[in-house]
C-alpha positions in Angstrom: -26.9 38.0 -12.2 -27.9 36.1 -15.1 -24.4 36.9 -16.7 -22.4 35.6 -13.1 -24.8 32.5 -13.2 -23.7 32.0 -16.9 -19.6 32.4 -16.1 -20.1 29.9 -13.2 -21.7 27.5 -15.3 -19.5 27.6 -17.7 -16.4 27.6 -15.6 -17.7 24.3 -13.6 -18.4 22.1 -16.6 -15.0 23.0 -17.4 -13.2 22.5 -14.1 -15.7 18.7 -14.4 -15.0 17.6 -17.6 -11.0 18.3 -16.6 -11.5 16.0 -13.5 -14.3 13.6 -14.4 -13.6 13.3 -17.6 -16.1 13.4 -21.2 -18.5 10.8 -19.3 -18.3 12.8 -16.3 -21.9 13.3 -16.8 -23.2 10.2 -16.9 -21.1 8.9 -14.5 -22.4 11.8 -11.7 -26.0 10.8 -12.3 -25.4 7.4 -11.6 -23.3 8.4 -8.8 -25.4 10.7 -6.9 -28.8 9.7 -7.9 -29.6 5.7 -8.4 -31.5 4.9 -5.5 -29.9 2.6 -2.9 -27.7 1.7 0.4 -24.2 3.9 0.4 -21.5 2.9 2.1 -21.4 5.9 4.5 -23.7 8.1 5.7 -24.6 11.9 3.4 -22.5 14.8 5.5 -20.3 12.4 7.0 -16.3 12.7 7.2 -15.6 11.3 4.3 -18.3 13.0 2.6 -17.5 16.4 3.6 -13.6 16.4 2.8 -13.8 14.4 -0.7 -16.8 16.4 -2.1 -14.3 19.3 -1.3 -12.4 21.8 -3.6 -9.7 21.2 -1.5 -9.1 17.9 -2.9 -8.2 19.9 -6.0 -4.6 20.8 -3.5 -5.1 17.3 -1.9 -4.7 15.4 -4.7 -1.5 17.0 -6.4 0.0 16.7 -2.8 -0.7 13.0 -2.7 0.8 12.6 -6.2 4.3 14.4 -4.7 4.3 12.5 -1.8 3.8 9.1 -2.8 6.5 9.7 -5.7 9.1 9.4 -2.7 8.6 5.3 -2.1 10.9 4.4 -5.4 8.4 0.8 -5.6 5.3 2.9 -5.9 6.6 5.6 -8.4 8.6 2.6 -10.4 4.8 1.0 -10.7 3.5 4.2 -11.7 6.7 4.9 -14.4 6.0 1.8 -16.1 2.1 1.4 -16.1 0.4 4.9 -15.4 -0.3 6.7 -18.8 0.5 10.2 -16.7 2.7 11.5 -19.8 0.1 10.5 -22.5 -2.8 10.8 -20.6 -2.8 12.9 -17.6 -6.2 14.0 -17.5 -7.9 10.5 -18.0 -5.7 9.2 -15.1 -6.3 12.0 -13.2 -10.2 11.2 -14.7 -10.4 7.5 -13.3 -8.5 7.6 -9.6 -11.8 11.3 -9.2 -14.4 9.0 -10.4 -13.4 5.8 -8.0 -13.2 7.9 -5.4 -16.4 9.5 -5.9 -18.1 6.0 -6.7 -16.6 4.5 -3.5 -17.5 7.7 -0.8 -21.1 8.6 -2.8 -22.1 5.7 -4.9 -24.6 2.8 -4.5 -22.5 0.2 -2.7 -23.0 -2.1 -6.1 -22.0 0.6 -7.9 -18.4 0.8 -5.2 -18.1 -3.3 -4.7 -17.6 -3.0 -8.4 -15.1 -0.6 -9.0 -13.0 -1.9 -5.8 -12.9 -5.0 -7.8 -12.0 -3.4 -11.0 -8.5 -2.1 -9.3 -8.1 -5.2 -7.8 -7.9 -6.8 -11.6 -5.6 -3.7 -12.6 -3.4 -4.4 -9.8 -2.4 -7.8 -10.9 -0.7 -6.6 -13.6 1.0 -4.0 -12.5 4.4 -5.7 -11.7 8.0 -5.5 -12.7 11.6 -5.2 -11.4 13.5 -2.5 -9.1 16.8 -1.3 -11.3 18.4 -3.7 -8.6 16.8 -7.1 -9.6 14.1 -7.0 -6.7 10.8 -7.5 -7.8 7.3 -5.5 -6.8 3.7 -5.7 -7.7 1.0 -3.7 -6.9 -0.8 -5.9 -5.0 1.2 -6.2 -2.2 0.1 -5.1 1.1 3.2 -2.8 2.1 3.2 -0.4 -1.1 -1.2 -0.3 -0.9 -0.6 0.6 2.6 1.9 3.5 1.7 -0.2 4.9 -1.3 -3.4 4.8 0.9 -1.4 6.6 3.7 -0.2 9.4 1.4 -3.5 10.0 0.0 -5.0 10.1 3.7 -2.3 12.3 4.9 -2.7 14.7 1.6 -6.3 14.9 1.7 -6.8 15.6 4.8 -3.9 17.7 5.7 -5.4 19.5 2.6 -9.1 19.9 3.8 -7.9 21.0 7.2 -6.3 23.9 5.2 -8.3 25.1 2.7 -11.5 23.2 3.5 -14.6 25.4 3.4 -15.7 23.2 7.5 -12.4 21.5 8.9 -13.4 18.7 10.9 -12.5 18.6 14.7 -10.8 15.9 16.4 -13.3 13.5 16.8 -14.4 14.0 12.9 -10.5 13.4 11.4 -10.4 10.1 13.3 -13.8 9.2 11.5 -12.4 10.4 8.8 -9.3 7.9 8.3 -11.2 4.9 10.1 -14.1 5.4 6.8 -11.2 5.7 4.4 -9.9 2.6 6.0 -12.8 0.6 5.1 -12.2 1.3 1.0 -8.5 0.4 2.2 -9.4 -3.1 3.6 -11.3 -3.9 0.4 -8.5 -2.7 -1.9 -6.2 -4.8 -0.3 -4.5 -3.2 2.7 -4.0 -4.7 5.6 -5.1 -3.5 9.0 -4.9 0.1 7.7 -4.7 3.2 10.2 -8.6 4.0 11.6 -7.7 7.5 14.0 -5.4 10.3 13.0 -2.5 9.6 15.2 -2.3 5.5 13.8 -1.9 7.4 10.1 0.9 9.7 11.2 2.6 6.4 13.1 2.3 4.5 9.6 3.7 6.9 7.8 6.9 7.7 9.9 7.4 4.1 9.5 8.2 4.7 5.5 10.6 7.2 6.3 13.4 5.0 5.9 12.2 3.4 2.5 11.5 7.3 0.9 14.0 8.9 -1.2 13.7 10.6 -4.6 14.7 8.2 -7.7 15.0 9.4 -11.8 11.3 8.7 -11.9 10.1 10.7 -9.2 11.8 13.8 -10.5 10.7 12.9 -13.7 7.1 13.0 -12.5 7.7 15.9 -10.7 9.2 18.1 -13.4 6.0 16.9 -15.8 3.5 17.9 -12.9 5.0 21.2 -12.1 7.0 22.3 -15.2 5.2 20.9 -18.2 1.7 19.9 -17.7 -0.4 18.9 -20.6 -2.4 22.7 -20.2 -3.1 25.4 -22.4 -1.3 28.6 -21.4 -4.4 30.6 -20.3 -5.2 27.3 -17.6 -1.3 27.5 -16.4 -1.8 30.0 -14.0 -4.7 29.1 -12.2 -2.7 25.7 -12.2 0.6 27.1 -10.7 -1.9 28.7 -7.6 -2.6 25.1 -6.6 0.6 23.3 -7.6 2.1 25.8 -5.5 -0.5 25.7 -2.7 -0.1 21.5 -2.5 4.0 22.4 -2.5 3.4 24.5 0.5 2.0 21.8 2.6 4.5 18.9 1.6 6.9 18.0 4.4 9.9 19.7 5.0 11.9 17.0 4.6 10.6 16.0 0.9 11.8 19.4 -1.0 15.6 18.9 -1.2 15.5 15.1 -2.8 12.1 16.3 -4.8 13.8 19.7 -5.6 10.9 21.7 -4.5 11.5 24.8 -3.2 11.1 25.9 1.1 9.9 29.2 1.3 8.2 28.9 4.2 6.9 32.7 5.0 5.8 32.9 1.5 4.0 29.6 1.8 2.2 31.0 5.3 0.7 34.8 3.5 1.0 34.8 -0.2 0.5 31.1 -1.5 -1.6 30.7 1.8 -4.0 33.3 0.3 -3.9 32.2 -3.3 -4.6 28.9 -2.6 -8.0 29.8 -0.7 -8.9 32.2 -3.5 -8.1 29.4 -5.5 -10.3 26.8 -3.7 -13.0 29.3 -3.0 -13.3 30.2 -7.0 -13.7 26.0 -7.7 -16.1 26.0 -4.9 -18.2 28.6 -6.7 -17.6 27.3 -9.8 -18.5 23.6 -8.9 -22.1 24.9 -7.0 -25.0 25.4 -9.0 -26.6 28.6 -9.8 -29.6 29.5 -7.4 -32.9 28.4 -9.2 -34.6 31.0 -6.7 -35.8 33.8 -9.0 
């Protein structure tokens, strides 16, 4: 037992300082233990699906789908540091979520505001002369929308308690409130209004140099050690195996869709389930 509790603990500060980052510490107990008023309520929605290993799968999805809106992935071209620094992206977009969904509301006002100062200068010109900014309304609408769709489409996969109806319509209307203050405008608050915005992008969507770019760095050559590229591949593969139909051709991603239902569907769970273990700590009961 001792050895088991010894392999977890080890294999969840590593999984920890991958996704929070070297301060990932500090940052956790300021997250989850100074005393104060949350923005939502512990065990709610939003609690349950981004305190999830599924986000692990919802999170590369969300990267792959909001690639398709050539604004958005042009923004993310020229000012993300994904080649350089994959990790501490990856690093800071974990620890604002975790701030805004578990964080003293101070603590979330705060790092709301901080994007909202990155934001303004992230700006620059389409290869056709039109210009786009991250601030405006219509691409934080789309990237918000993605991330929804992929987390939840996610959780409702390989979540250890899928919510019901009632709970996935709480869910987006509490992801909608981090929205307003980001800078969207009326965002989707039930299920059905997030599915409607997003078919509305379905014209704008198609698969520029950049988004293959990103793509082929994500799933061919990510930053990893060889002995992590494996474990990797399970969930690249998992969050390819719940991406639209229509997205594979123009992101070249491959449709193998009875594969995707047995073999990734079961890789991905023991994927999610390992992380799971991983991220829980040891029983202190002796």
């Amino acid at each position: 037992m001792a050895l088991l509790d010894n392999v977890r603990t080890s294999l969840g500060a590593a999984l920890f300082e991958r996704v929070a980052g070297p301060d990932g510490d500090r940052a956790r107990e300021r997250i989850h233990e100074r005393p104060g008023p949350r923005w939502f309520e512990p065990g709610s929605p939003i609690m349950r699906v981004h305190g999830d290993a599924s986000m692990f799968i919802g999170g590369l999805r969300a990267l792959l789908l909001q690639s398709l809106h050539p604004a958005a992935m042009r923004g993310v071209s020229e000012h993300s540091g994904y080649r350089g620094d994959m990790w501490g992206r990856l690093a800071r977009t974990s620890t604002f979520l975790a701030v805004t969904t578990f964080g003293h509301a101070e603590d979330a006002e705060a790092a709301v505001a901080r994007v909202r100062r990155i934001h303004e200068h992230v700006n620059g010109t389409m290869p056709d002369g039109t210009p786009y900014t991250a601030t405006d309304p219509h691409l934080l609408a789309w990237v918000h929308a993605a991330e929804v769709d992929s987390f939840l489409v996610a959780h409702q996969t390989y979540g250890a308690r899928p919510l019901d109806a009632a709970e996935r319509d709480e869910y987006v209307a509490q992801t909608a409130e981090v929205a307003r203050r980001v800078g969207v405008v009326d965002p989707p608050t039930t299920e059905a209004e997030l599915r409607q915005l997003l078919a509305t992008y379905l014209p704008e969507l198609r698969a520029t140099p950049e988004a293959r770019e990103a793509i082929d760095y994500l799933l061919r050559r990510p930053p990893l050690p060889w002995a992590a590229r494996l474990p990797y591949g399970v969930l690249v593969a998992a969050a390819v195996g719940l991406m639209p139909r229509f997205t594979r051709r123009p992101l070249g991603l491959p449709w193998l869709p009875v594969t995707e239902r047995t073999v990734v569907r079961a890789l991905g769970n023991l994927a999610t389930g390992t992380i799971r273990w991983a991220m829980t700590p040891p029983s202190t009961t002796p």
